[in-house]
N, CA, C and O atoms as a Tripos MOL2 file, in Angstrom:
@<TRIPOS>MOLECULE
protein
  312   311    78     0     0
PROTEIN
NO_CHARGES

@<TRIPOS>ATOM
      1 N          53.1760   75.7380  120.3150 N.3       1 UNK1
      2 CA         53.5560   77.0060  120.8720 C.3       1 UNK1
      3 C          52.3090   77.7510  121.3040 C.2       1 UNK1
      4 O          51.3290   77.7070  120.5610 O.2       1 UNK1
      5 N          52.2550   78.4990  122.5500 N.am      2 UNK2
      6 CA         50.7030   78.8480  123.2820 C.3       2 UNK2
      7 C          50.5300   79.7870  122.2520 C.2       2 UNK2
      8 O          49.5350   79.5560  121.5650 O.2       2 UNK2
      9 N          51.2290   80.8370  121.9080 N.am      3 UNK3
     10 CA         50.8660   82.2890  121.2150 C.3       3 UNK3
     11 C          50.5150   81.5410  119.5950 C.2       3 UNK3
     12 O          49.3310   81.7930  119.3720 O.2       3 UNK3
     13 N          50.8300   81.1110  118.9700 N.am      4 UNK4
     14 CA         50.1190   80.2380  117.9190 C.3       4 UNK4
     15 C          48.8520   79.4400  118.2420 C.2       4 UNK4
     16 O          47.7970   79.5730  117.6210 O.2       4 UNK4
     17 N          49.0290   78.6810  119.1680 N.am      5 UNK5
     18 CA         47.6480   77.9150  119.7710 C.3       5 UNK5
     19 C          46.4760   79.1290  120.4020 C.2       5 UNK5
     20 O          45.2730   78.8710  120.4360 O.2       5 UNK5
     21 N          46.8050   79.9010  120.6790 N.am      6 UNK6
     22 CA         46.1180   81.2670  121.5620 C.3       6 UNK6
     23 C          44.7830   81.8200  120.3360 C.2       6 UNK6
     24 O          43.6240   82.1800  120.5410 O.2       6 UNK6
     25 N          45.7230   81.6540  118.8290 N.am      7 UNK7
     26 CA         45.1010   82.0450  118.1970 C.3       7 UNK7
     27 C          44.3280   81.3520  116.6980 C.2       7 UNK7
     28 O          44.0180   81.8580  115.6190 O.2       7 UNK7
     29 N          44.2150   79.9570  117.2650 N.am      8 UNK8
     30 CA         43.9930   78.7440  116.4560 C.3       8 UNK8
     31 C          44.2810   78.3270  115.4720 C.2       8 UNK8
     32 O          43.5400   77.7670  114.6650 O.2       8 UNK8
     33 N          46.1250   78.6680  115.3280 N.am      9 UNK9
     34 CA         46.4270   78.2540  113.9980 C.3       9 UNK9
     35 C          47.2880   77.4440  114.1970 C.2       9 UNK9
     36 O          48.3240   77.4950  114.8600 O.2       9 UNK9
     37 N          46.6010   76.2830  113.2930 N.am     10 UNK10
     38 CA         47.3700   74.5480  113.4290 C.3      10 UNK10
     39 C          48.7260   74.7450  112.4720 C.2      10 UNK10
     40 O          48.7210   75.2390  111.3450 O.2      10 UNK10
     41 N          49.7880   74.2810  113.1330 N.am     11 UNK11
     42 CA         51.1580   74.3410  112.3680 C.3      11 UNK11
     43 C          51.3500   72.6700  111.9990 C.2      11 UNK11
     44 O          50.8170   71.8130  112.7030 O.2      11 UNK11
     45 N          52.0180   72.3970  111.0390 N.am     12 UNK12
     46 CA         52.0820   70.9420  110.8230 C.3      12 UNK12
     47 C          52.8590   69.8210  111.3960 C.2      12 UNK12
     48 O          53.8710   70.2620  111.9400 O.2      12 UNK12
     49 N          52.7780   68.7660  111.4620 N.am     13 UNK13
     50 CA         53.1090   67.8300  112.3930 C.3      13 UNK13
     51 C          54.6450   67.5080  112.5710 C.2      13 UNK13
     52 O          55.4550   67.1510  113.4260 O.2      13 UNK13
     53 N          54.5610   67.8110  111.4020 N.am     14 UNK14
     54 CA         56.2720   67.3840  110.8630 C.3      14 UNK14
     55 C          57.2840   68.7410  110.6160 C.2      14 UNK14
     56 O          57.1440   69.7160  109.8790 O.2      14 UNK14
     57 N          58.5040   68.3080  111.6890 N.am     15 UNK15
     58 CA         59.1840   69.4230  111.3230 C.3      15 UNK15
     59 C          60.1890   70.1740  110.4870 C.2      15 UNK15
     60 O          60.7760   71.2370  110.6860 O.2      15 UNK15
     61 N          60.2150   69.2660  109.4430 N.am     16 UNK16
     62 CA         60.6600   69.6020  108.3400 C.3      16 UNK16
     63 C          59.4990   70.7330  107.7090 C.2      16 UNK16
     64 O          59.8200   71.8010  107.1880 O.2      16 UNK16
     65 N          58.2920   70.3140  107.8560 N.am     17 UNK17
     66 CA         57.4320   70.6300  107.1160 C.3      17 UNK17
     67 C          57.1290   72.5070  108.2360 C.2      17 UNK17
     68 O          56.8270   73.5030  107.5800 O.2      17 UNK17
     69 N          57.2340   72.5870  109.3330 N.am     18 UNK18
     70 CA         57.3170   73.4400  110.1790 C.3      18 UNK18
     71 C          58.3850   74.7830  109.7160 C.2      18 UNK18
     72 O          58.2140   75.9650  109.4170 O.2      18 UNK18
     73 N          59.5600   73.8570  109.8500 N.am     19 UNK19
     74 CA         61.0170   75.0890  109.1290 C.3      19 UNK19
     75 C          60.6660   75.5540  107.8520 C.2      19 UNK19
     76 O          60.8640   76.7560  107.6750 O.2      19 UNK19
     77 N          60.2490   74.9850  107.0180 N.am     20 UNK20
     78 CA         60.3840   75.2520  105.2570 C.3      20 UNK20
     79 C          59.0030   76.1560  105.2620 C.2      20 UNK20
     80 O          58.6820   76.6330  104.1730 O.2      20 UNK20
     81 N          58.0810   76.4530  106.5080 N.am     21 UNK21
     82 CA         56.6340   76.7780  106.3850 C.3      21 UNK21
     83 C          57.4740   78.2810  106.9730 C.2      21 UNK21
     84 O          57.6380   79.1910  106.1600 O.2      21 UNK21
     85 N          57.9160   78.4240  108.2570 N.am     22 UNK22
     86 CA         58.7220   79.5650  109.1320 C.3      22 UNK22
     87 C          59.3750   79.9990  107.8220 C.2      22 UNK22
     88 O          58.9890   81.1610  107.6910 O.2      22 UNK22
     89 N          60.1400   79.7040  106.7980 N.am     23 UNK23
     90 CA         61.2660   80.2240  105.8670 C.3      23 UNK23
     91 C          61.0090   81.2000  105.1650 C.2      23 UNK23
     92 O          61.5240   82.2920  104.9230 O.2      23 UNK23
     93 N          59.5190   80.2560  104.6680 N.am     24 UNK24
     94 CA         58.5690   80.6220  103.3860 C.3      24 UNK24
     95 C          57.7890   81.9960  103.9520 C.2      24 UNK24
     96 O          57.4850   82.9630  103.2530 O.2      24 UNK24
     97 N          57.5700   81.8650  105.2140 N.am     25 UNK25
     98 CA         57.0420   83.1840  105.6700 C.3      25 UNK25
     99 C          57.8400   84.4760  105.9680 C.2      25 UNK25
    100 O          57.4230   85.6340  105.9800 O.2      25 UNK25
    101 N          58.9900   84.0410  106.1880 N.am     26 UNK26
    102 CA         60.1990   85.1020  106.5730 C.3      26 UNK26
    103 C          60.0680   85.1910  104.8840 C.2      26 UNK26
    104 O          59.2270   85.9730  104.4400 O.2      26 UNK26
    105 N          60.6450   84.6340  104.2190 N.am     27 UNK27
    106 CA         61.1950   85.7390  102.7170 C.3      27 UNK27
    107 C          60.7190   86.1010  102.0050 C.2      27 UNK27
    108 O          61.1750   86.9050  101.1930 O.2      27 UNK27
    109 N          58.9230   85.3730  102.0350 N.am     28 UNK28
    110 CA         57.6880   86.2170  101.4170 C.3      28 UNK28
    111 C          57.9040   87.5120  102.7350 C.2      28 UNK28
    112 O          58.2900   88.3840  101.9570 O.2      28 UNK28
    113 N          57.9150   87.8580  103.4120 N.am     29 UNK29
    114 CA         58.1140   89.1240  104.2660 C.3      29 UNK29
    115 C          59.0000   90.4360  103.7240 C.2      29 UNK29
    116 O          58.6260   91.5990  103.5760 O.2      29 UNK29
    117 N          60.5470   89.7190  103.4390 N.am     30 UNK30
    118 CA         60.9660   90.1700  103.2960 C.3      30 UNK30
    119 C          60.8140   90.8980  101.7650 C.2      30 UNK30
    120 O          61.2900   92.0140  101.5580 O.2      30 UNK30
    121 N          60.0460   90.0800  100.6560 N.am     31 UNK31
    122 CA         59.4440   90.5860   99.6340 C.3      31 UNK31
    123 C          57.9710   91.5330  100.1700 C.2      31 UNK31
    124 O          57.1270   91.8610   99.3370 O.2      31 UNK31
    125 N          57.8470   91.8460  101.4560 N.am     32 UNK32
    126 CA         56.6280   92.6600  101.3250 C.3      32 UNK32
    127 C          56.4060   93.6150  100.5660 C.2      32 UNK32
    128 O          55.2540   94.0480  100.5710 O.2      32 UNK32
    129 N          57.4030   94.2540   99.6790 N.am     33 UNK33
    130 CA         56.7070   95.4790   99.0160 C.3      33 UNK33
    131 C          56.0770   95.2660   97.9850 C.2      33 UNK33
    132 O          55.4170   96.2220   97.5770 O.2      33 UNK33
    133 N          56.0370   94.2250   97.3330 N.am     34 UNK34
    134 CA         55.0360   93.3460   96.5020 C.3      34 UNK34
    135 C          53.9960   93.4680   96.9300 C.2      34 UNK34
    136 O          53.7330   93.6250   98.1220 O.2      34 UNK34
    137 N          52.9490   93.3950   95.7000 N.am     35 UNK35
    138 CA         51.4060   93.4740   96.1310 C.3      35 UNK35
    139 C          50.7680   92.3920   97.3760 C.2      35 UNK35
    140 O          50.1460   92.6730   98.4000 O.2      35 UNK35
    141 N          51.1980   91.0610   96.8250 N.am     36 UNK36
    142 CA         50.8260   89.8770   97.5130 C.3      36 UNK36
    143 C          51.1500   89.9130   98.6310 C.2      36 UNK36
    144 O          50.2620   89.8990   99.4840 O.2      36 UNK36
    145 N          52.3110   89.9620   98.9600 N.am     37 UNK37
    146 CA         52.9640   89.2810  100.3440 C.3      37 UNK37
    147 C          52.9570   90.7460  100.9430 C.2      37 UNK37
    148 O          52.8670   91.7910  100.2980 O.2      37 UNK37
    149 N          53.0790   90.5880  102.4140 N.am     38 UNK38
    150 CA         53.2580   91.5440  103.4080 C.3      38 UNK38
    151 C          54.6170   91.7190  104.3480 C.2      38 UNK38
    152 O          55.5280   90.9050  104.1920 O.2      38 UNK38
    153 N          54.7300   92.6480  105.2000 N.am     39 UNK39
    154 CA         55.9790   92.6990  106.0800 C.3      39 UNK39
    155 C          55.3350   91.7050  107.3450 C.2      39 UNK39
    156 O          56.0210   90.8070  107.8350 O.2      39 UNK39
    157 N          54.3200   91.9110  107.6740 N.am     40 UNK40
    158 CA         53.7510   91.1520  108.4140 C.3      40 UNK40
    159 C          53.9140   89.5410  108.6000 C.2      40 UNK40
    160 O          53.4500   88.8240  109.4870 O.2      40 UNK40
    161 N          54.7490   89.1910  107.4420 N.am     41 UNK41
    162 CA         54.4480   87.4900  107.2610 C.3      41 UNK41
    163 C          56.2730   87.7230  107.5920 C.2      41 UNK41
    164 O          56.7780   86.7780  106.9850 O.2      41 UNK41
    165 N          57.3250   88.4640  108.2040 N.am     42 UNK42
    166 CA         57.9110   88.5110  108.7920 C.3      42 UNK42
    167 C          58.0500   87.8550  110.5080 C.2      42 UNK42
    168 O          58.3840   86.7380  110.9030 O.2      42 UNK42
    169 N          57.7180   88.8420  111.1010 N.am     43 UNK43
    170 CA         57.3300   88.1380  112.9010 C.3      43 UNK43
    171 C          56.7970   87.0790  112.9040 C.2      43 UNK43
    172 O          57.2200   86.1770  113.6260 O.2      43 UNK43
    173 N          55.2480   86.8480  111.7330 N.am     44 UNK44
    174 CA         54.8760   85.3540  112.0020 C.3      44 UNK44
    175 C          55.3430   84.0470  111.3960 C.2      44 UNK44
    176 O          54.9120   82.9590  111.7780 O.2      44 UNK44
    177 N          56.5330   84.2470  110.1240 N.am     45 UNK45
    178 CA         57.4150   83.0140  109.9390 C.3      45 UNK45
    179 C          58.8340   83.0680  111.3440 C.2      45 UNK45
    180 O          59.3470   82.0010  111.6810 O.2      45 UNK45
    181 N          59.2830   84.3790  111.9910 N.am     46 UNK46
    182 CA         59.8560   83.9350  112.7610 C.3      46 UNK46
    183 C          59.4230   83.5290  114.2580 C.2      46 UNK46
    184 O          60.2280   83.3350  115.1690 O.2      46 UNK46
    185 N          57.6040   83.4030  114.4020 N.am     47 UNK47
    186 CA         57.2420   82.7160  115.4400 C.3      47 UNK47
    187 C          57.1840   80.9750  115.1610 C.2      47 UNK47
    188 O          57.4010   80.1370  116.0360 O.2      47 UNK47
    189 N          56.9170   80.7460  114.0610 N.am     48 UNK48
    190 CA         56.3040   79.3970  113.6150 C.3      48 UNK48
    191 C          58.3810   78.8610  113.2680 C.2      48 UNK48
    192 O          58.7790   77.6970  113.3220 O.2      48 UNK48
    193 N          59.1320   79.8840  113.0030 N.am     49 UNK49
    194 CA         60.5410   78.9420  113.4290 C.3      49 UNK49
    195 C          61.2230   78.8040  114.9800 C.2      49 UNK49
    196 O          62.1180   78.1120  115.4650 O.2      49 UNK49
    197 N          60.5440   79.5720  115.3500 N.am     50 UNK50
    198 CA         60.7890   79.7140  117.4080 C.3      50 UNK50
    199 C          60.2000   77.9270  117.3280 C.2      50 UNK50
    200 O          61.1360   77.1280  117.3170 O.2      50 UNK50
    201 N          59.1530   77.4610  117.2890 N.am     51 UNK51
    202 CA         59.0760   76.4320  117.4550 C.3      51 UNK51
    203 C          59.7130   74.9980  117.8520 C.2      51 UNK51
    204 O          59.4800   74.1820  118.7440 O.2      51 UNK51
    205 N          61.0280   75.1030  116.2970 N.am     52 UNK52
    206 CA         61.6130   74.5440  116.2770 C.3      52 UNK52
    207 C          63.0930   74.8700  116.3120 C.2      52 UNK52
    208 O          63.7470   73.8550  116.5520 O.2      52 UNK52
    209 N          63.9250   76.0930  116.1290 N.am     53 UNK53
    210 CA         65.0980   76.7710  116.2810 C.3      53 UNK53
    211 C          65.0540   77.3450  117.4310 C.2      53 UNK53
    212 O          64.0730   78.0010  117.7820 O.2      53 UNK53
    213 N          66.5320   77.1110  118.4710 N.am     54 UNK54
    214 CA         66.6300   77.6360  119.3810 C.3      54 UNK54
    215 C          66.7560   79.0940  119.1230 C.2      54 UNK54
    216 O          66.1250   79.9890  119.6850 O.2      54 UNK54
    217 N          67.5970   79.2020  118.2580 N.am     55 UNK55
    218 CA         68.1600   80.7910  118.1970 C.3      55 UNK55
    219 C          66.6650   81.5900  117.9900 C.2      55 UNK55
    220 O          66.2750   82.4690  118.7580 O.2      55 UNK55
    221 N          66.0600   81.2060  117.0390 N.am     56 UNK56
    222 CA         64.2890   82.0810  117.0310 C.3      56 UNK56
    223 C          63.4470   81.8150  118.3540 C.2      56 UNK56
    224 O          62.5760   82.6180  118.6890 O.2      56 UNK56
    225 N          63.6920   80.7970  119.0220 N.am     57 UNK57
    226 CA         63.0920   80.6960  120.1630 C.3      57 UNK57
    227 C          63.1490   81.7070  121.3600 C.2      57 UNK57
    228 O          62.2260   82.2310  121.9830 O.2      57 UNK57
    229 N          65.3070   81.8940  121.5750 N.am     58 UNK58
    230 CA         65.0670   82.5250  122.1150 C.3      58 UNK58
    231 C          65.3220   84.3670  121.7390 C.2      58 UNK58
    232 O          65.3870   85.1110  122.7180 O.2      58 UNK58
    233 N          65.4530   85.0010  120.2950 N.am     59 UNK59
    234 CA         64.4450   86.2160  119.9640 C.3      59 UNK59
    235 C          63.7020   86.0580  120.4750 C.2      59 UNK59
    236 O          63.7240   86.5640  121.5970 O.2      59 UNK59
    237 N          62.4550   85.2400  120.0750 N.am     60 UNK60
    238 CA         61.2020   85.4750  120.4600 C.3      60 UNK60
    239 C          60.9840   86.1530  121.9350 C.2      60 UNK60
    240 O          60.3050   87.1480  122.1880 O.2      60 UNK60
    241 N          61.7710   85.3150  122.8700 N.am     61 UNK61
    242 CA         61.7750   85.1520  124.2530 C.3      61 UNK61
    243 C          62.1710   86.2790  124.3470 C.2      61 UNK61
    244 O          61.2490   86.9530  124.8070 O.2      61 UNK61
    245 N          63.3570   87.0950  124.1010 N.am     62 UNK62
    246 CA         63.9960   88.9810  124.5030 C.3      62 UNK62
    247 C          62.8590   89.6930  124.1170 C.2      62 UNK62
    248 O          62.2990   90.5540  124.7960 O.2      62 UNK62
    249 N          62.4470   89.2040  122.7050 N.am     63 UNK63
    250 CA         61.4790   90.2900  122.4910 C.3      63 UNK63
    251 C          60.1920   90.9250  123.5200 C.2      63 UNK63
    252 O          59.8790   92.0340  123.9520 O.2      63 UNK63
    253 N          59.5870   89.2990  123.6350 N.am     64 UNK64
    254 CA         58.3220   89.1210  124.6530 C.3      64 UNK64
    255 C          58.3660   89.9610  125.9210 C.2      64 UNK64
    256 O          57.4490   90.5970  126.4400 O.2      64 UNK64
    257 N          59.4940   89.8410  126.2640 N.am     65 UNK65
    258 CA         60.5030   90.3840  127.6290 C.3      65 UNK65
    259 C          60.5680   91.7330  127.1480 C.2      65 UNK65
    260 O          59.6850   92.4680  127.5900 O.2      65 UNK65
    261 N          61.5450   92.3380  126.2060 N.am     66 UNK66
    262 CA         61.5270   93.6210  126.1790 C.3      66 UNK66
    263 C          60.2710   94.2650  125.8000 C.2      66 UNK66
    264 O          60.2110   95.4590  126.0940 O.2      66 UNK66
    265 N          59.0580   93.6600  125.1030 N.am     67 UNK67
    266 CA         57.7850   94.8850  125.1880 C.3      67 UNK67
    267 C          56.6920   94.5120  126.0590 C.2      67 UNK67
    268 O          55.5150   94.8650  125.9810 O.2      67 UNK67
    269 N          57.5120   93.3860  127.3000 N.am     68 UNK68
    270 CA         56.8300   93.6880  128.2040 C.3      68 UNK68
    271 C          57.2600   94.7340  129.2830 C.2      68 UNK68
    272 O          56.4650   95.4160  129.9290 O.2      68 UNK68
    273 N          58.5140   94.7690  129.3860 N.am     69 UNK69
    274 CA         58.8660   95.8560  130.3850 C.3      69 UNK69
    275 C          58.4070   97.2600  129.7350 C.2      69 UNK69
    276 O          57.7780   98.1000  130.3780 O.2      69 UNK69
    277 N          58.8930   97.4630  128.0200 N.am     70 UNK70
    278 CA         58.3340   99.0240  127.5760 C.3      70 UNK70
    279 C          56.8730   98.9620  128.1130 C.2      70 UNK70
    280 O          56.4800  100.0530  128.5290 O.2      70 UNK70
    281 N          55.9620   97.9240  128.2040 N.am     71 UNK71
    282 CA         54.8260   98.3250  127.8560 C.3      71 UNK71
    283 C          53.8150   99.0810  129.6070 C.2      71 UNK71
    284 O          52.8950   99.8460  129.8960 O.2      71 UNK71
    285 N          55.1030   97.9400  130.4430 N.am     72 UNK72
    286 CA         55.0600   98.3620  131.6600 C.3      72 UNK72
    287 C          55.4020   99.6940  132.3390 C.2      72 UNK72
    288 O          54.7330  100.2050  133.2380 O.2      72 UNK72
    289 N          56.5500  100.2080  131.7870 N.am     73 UNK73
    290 CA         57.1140  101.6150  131.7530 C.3      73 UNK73
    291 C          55.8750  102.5690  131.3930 C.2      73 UNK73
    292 O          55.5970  103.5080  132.1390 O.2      73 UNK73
    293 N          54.9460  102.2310  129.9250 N.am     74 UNK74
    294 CA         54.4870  103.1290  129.5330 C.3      74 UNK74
    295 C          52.9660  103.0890  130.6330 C.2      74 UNK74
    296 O          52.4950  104.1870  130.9280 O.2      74 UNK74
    297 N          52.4150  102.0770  131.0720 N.am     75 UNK75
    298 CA         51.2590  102.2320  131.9850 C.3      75 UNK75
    299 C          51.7610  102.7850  133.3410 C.2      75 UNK75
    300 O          50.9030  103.3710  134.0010 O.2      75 UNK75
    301 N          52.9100  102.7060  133.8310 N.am     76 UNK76
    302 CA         53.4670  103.7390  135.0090 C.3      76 UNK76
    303 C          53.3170  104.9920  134.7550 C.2      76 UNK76
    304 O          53.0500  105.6950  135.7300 O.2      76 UNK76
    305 N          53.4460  105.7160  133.2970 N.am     77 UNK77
    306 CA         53.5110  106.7680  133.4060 C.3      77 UNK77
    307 C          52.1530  107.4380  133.2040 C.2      77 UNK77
    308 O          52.0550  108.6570  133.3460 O.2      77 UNK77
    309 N          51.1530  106.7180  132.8920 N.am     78 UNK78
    310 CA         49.7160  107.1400  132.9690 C.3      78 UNK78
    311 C          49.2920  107.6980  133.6860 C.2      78 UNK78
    312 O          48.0940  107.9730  133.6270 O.2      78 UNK78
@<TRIPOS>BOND
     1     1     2 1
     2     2     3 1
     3     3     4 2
     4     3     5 am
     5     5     6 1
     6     6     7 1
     7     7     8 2
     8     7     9 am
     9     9    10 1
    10    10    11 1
    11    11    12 2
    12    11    13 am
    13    13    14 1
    14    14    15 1
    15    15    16 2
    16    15    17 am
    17    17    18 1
    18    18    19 1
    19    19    20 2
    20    19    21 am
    21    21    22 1
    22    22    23 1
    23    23    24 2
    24    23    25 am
    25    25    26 1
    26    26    27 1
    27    27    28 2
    28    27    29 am
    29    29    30 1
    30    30    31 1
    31    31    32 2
    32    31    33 am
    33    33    34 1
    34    34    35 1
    35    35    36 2
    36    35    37 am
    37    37    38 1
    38    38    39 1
    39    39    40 2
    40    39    41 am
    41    41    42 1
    42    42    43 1
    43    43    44 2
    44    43    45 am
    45    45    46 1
    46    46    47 1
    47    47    48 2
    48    47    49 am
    49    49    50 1
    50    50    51 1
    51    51    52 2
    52    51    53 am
    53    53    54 1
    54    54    55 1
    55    55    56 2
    56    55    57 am
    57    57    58 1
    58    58    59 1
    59    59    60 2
    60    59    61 am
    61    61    62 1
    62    62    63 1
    63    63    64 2
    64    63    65 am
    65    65    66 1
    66    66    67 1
    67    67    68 2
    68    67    69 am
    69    69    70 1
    70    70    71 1
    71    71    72 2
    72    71    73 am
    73    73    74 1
    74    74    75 1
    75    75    76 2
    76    75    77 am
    77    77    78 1
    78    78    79 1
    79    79    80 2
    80    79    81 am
    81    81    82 1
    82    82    83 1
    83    83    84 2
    84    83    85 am
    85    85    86 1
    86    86    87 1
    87    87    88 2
    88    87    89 am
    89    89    90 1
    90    90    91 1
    91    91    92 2
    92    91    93 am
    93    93    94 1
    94    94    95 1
    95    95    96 2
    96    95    97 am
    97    97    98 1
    98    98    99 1
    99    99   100 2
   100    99   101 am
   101   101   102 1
   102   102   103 1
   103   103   104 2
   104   103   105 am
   105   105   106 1
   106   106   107 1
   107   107   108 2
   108   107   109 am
   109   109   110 1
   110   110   111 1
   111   111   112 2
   112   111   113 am
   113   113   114 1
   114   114   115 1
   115   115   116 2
   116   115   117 am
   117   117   118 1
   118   118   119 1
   119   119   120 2
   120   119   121 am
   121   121   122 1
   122   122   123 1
   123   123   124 2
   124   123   125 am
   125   125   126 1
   126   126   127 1
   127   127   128 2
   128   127   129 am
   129   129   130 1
   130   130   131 1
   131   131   132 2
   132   131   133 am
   133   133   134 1
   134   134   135 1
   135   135   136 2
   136   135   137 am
   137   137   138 1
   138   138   139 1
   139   139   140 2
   140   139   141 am
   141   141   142 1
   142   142   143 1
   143   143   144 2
   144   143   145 am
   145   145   146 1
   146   146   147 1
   147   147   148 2
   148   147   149 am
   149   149   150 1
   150   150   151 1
   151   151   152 2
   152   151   153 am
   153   153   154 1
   154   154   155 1
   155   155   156 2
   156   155   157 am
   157   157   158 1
   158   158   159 1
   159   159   160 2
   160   159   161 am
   161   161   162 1
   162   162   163 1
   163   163   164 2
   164   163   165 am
   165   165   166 1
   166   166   167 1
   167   167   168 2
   168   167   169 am
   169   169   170 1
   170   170   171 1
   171   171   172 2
   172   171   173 am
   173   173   174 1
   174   174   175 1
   175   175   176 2
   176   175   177 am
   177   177   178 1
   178   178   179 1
   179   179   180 2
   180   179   181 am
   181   181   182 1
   182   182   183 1
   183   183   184 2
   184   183   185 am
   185   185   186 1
   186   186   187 1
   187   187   188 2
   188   187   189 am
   189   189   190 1
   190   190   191 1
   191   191   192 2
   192   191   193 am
   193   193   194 1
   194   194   195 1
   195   195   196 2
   196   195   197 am
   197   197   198 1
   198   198   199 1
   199   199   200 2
   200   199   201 am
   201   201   202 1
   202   202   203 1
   203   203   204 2
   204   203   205 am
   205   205   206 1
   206   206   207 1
   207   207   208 2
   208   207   209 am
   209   209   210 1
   210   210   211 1
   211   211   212 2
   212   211   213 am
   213   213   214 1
   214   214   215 1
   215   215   216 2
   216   215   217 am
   217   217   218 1
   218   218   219 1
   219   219   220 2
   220   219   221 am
   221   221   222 1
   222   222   223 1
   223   223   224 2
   224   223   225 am
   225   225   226 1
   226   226   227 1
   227   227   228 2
   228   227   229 am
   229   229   230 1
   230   230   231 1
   231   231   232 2
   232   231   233 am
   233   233   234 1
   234   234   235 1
   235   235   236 2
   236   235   237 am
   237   237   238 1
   238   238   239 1
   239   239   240 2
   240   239   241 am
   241   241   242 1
   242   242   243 1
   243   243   244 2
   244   243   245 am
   245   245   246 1
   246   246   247 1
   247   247   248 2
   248   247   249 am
   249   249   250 1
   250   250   251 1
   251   251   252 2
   252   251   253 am
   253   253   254 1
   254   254   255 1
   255   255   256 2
   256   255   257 am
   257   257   258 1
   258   258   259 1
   259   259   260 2
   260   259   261 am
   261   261   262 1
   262   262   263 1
   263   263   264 2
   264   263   265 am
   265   265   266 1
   266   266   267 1
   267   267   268 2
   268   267   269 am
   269   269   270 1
   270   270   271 1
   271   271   272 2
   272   271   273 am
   273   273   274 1
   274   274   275 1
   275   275   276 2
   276   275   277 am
   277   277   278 1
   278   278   279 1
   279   279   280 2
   280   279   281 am
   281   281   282 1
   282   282   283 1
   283   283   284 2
   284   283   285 am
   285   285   286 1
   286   286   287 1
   287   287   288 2
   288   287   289 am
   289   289   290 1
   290   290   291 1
   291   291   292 2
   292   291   293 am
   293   293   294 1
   294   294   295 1
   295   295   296 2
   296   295   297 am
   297   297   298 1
   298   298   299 1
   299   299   300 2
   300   299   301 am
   301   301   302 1
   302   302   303 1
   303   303   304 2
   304   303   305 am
   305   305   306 1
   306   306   307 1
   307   307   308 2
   308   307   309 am
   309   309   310 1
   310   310   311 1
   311   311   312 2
@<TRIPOS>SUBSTRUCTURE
     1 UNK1         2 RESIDUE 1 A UNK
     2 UNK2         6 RESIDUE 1 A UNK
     3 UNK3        10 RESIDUE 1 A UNK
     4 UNK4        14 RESIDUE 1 A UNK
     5 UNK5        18 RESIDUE 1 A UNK
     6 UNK6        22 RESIDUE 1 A UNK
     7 UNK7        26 RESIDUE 1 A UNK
     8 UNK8        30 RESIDUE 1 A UNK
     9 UNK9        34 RESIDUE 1 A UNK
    10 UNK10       38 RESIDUE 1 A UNK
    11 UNK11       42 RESIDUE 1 A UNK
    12 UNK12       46 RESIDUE 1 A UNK
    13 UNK13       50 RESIDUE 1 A UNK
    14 UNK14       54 RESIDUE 1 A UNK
    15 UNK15       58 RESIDUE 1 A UNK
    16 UNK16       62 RESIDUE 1 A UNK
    17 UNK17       66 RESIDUE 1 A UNK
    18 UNK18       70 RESIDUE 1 A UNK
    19 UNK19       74 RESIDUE 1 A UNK
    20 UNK20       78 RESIDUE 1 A UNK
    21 UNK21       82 RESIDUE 1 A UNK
    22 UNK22       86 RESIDUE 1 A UNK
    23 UNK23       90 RESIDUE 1 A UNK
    24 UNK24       94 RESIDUE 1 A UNK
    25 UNK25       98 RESIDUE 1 A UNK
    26 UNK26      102 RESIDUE 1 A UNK
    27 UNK27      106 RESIDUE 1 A UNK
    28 UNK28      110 RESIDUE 1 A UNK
    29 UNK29      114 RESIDUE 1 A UNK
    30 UNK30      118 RESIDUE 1 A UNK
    31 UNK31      122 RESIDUE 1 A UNK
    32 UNK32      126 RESIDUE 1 A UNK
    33 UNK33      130 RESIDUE 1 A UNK
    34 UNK34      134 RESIDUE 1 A UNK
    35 UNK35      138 RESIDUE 1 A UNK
    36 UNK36      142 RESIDUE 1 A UNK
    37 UNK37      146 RESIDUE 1 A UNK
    38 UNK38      150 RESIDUE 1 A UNK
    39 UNK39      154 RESIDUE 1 A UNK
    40 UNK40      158 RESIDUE 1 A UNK
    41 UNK41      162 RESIDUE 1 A UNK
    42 UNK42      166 RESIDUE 1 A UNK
    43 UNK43      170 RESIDUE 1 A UNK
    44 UNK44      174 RESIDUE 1 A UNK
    45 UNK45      178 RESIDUE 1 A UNK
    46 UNK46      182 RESIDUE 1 A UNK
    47 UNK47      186 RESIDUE 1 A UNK
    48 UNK48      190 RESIDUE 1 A UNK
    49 UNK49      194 RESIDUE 1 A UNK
    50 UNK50      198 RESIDUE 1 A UNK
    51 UNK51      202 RESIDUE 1 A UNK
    52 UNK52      206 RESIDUE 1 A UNK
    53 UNK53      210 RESIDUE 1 A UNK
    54 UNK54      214 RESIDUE 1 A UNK
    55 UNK55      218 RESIDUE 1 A UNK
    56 UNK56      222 RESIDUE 1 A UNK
    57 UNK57      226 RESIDUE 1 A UNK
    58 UNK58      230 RESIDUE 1 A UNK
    59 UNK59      234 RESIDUE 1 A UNK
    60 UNK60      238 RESIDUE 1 A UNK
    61 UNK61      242 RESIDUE 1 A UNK
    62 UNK62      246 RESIDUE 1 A UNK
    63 UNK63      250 RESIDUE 1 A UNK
    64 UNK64      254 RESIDUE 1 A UNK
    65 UNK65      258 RESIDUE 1 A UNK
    66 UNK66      262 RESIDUE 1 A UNK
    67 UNK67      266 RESIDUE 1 A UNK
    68 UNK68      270 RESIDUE 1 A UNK
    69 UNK69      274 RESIDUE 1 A UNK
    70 UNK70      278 RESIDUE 1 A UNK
    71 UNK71      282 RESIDUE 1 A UNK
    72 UNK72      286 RESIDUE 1 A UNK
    73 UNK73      290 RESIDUE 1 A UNK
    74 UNK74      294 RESIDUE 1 A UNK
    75 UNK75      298 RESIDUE 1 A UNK
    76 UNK76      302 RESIDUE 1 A UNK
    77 UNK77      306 RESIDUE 1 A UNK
    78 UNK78      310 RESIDUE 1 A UNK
C-alpha cells in the first residue's frame, strides 16, 4: 500500500499475519485510554486492514476523498 510504503513501514508477507496485525491495532486503539496504547493505533490498524479487506479499503478510499475536497474548500477560502 503507497501511504504505508510512503512512510517505510514493512507490513508482513503473509496475510493472515497482515489481518491479525490491522486487528491488534484497531483494539489496542480502541483501549487508548490506557497508558500504553493510543487512539492513534486506530486509523493505522484500519490502514494496514485496507490492505487486505475490501470494506477498509474502500473507507480508506471516502475518507482520502472526503479530506481531500475539505482540504480543498479550505485553501479556496484563503
Amino acid at each position: 500500500m503507497r501511504i504505508l510504503d510512503r512512510h517505510g513501514l514493512r507490513l508482513p508477507a503473509s496475510r493472515g499475519r497482515r489481518i491479525a496485525l490491522g486487528w491488534a491495532l484497531v483494539v489496542g486503539g480502541i483501549l487508548g485510554f490506557l497508558p500504553v496504547l493510543g487512539f492513534w493505533m486506530i486509523p493505522l490498524g484500519m490502514a494496514v486492514l485496507s490492505v487486505d479487506l475490501p470494506w477498509f479499503r474502500r473507507l480508506r478510499r471516502r475518507t482520502a476523498v472526503w479530506w481531500g475536497r475539505r482540504r480543498a474548500g479550505q485553501q479556496g477560502r484563503a
